[in-house]
N, C-alpha and C positions, 0 to 999 in steps of 0.2 A: 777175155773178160774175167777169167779167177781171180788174177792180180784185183782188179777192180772191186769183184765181190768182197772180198777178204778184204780191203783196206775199208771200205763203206761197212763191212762186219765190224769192223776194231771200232769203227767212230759208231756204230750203233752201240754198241757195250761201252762205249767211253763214254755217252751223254745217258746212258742208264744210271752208268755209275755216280757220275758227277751231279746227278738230279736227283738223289734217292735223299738227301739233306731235305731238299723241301716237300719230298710227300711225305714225310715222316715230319716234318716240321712241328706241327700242332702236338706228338706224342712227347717229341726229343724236346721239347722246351718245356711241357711239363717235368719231362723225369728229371732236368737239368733245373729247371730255374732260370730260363736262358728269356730276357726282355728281347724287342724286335730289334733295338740296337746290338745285341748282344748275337743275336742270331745273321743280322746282318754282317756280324765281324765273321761269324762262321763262313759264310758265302765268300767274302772280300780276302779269306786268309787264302781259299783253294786261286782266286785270280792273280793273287799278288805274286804266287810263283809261276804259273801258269804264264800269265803276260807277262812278266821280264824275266822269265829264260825265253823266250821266244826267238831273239837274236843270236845270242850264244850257239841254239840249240841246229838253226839254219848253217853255222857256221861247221857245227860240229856233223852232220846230217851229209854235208858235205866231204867232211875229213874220212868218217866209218863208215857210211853207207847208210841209204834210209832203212833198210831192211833191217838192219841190226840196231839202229837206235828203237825203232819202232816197236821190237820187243822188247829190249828193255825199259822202254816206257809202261808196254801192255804188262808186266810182269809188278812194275811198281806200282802203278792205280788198283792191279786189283789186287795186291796186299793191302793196300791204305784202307779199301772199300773194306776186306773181310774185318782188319782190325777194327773198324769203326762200331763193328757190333760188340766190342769186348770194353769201350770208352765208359767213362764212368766221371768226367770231370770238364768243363769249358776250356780248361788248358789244352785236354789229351784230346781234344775233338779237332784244335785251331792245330797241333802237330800233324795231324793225321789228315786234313783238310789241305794243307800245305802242301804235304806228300804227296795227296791227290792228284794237285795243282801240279807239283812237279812232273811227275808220269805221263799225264793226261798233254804236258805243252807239247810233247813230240808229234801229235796227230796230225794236225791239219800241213804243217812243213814237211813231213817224210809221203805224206797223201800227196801232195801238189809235186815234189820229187819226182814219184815214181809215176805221175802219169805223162809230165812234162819230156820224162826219155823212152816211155814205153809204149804211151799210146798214141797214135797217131791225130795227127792235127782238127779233120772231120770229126773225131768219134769224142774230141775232149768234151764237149758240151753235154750228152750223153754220160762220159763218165764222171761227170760234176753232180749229174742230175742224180745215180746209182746214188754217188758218196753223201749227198744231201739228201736224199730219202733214207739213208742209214742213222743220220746222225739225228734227221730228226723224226725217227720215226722211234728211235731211242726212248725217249722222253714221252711218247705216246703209250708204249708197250711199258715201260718204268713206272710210270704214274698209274698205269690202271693194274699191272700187276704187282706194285707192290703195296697201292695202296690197299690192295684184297687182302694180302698178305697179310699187310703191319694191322688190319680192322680186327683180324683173326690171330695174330701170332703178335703181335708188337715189331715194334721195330726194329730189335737188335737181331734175331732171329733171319729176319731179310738182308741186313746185310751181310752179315755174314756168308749167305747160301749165294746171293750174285756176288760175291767175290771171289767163294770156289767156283762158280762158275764162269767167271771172266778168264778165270786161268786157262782155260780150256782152249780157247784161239790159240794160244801158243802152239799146240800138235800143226794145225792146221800151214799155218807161217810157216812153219820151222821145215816142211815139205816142198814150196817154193821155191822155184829156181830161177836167180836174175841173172841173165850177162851184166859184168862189171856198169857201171855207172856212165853209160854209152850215149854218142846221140844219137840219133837215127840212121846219121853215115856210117854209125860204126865205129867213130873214129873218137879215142877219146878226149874228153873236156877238161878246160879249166876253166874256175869258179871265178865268175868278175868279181873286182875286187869291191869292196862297202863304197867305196867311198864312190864310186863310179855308178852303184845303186842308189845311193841317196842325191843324188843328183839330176835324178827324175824327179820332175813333176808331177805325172802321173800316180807316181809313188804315194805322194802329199794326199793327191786327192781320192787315190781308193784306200787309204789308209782315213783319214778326215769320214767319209760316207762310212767303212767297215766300223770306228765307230760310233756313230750315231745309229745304224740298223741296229749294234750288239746292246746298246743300252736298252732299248727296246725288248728285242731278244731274252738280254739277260733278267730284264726286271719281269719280265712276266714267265720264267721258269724258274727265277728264284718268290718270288710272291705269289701266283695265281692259288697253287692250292692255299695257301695261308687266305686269301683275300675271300675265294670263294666258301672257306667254314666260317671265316671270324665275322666278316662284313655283308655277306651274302646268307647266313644260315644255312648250306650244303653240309652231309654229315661226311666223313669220311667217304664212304662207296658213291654218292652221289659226284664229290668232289674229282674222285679218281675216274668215271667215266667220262664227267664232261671234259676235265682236263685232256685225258689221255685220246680223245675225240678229236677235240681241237688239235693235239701234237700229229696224231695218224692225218687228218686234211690237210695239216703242214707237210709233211714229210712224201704225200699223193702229188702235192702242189710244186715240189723241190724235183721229182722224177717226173713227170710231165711237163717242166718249165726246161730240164737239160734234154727233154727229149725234142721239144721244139725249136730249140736254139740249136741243136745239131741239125736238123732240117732246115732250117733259115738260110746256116751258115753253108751246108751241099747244097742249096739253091742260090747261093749268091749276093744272099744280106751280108752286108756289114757288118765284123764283129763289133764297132761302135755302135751300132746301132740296136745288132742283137741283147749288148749286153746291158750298155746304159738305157734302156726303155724300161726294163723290168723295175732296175733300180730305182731308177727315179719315182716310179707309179708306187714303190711299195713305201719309197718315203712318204707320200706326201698321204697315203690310207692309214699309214702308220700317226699320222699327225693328226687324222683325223678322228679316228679310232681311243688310242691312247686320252683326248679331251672327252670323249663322248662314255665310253665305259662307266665310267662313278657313278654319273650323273643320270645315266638312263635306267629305266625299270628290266626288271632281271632279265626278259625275254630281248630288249633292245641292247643290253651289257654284251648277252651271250652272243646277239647278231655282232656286234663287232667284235668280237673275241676272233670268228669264226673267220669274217671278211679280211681281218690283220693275218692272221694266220696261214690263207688264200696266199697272198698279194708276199706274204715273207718266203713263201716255200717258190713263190714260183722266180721273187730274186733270188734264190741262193747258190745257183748252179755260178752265176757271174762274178761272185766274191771271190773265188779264187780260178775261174776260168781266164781273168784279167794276168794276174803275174805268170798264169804257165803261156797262156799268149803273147803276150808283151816281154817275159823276159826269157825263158827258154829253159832251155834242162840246165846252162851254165849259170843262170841267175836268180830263178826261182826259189830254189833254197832261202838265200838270205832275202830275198824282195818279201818272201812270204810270210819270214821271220820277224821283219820291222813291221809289216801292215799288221800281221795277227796281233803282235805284241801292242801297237798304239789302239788296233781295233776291240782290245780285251780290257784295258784301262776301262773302263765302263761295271767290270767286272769288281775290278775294286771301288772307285771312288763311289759307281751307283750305288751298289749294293748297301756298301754303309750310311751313306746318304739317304736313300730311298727308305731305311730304317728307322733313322733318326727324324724324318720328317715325320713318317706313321706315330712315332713314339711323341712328338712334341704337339699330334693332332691328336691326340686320344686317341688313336687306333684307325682312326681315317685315313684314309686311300686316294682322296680328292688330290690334294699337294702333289704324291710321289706320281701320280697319271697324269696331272701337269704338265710336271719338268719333263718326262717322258717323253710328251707327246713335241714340247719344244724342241728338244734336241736333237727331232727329224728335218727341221730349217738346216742344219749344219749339216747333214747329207745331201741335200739337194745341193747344196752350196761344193761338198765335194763330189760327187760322182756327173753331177752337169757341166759344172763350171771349170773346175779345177782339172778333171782325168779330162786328158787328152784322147787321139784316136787311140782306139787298141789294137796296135799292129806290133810286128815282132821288132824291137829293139835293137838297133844297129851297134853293137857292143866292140867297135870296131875289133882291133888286135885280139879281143882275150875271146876265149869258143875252142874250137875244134885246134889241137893241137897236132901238127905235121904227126905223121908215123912215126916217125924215127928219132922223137924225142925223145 
């Protein structure tokens, strides 16, 4: 389980890094002059590279090896992140955000890689649960410790110090030792080809669900702290607690949901079962939640803040417990590539979108928690209707290659 620690390390230091934009949010728009559309484009520049190298990057992950993309991912976000404290203009923030974006896509495809040939079939749901309590436990420990930071030192100051210290995982990594890119027989793979991955159905429908969860996801780690000072009256350190509360219940919620779906599955549940139940339950709180928010008084806001937060952590071990199930150590690479990549779009058009609606509302929250909460019908529609059983993929010819090729 090091392998596992360290890869759920890298996704916890990649969703610190990639969230330090919006605890600082309230600071960096003042010293910029940055409107919420304008800040939205901030968000939408780190997705736009982020989501479409997503595929490229499955292919390439494949070619080098997860291990070696994976640092040089870790090595470029946390340049972007230190330079971000040295920014001085809206241009130099959308370059460095971009870069972010770049870095930051190798995680969840080189993650899915190496558990798909390393760990064994019982223990994946388990190390889904590890990797999902990393990433968002991220965004918990981020928000509350930096927004202590930026109330006392401002915000250039914090970034720069978690971005020497994102460097730091690399010693760790760099110590790791994988056998070649093996399957469990030992025997080695080849990579099914694209065209024979987009040919699932399956595909469509956890890619359609992955994302409708991430608009959700994404709009309340790019807004929450904005929504909770500008619209709620919370100062900084209040914002940074409740925030970073809510992400810790997420991230408790992500490691006890992979630990019971490991248990289900050594007792003889169905991975269809185990894994679309979660799914579907947190679409439909997230539907519910998302309409209710604006609208209710701050103590009723916060119960549903708390309840979405719940019901997200405890789907998130299945997002991508599905393609290392379903396609294998020879397919998952690029299955993970195309699902990440369509499930991050959300990442861009929300972002900017979810902006420009606050900005055409006067500052109201009402509109973008809306569309939000809509956009969880098109999950139910793919993770129910659309994903098939989740059993392993019959990829006829292409897999395990003779010895003596």
């Amino acid at each position: 389980m090091v392998l596992v620690g360290l890869i759920g390390l890298s996704l916890f230091i990649n969703y610190i890094d990639r969230g330090n934009l919006a605890t600082g949010a309230k600071q960096i728009s003042a010293d910029l002059n940055l409107s919420a559309t304008r800040y939205g484009s901030l968000l939408a520049a780190f997705y736009f590279s982020y989501t479409l190298l997503q595929l490229p990057v499955g292919a390439l992950v494949d070619r080098w090896g997860a291990k070696r993309v994976l640092a040089l991912g870790a090595t470029l976000w946390s340049l972007s992140t230190l330079l971000t404290g040295f920014a001085t203009s809206f241009p130099q923030l959308i370059v460095l955000r971009f870069c972010l974006g770049l870095g930051e896509c190798v995680g969840f495809t080189t993650a899915s890689k190496l558990i798909a040939a390393h760990v064994p079939r019982e223990k994946v749901g388990l190390a889904n649960g590890i990797i999902g309590f990393g990433y968002m436990v991220g965004p918990a420990v981020g928000t509350l410790l930096g927004g202590v930071l930026m109330a006392q030192w401002g915000w250039r100051p914090v970034f720069i110090g978690f971005g020497l210290a994102s460097l730091l995982w690399l010693l760790p990594w760099s110590r790791i030792r994988l056998r070649p890119e093996h399957d469990r027989d030992q025997t080695p793979i080849e990579a099914v080809p694209l065209r024979r991955i987009l040919a699932q159905r399956s595909l469509w429908g956890a890619s359609l669900g992955h994302f409708a969860g991430n608009w959700n996801w994404y709009f309340i780690l790019g807004y929450l702290p904005l929504y909770l000072e500008k619209a709620r009256g919370f100062d900084k350190v209040q914002m940074a607690e409740v925030a970073s509360a809510a992400y810790l219940v997420n991230a408790l919620a992500a490691l006890l949901g992979g630990w019971a779906m490991g248990r289900a599955m050594e007792k003889g549940w169905s991975a269809t079962l185990v894994c679309k139940l979660p799914l579907a339950s947190a679409q439909v709180v997230g539907l519910v939640t998302m309409l209710a928010m604006p609208v209710l008084p701050i103590k009723g806001c916060l119960a549903c803040l708390f309840a979405y937060e719940i019901f997200l952590g405890l789907s998130s071990p299945p997002y991508f417990m599905i393609p290392q199930l379903m396609a294998g150590p020879c397919g998952v690479a690029r299955w993970v590539g195309i699902q990440n990549m369509i499930g991050n779009f959300p990442g861009i058009i929300g972002m900017v979108f979810a902006g420009v609606l606050i900005d055409a509302s006067s500052g109201s929250y009402v509109t973008a928690f809306l569309v939000a909460g809509l956009i969880d019908v098109l999950g139910l529609v793919g993770w129910v209707l659309i994903l098939g059983k989740v059993e392993p993929v019959d990829w006829g010819n292409t897999g395990p290659r003779a010895a003596s090729s």
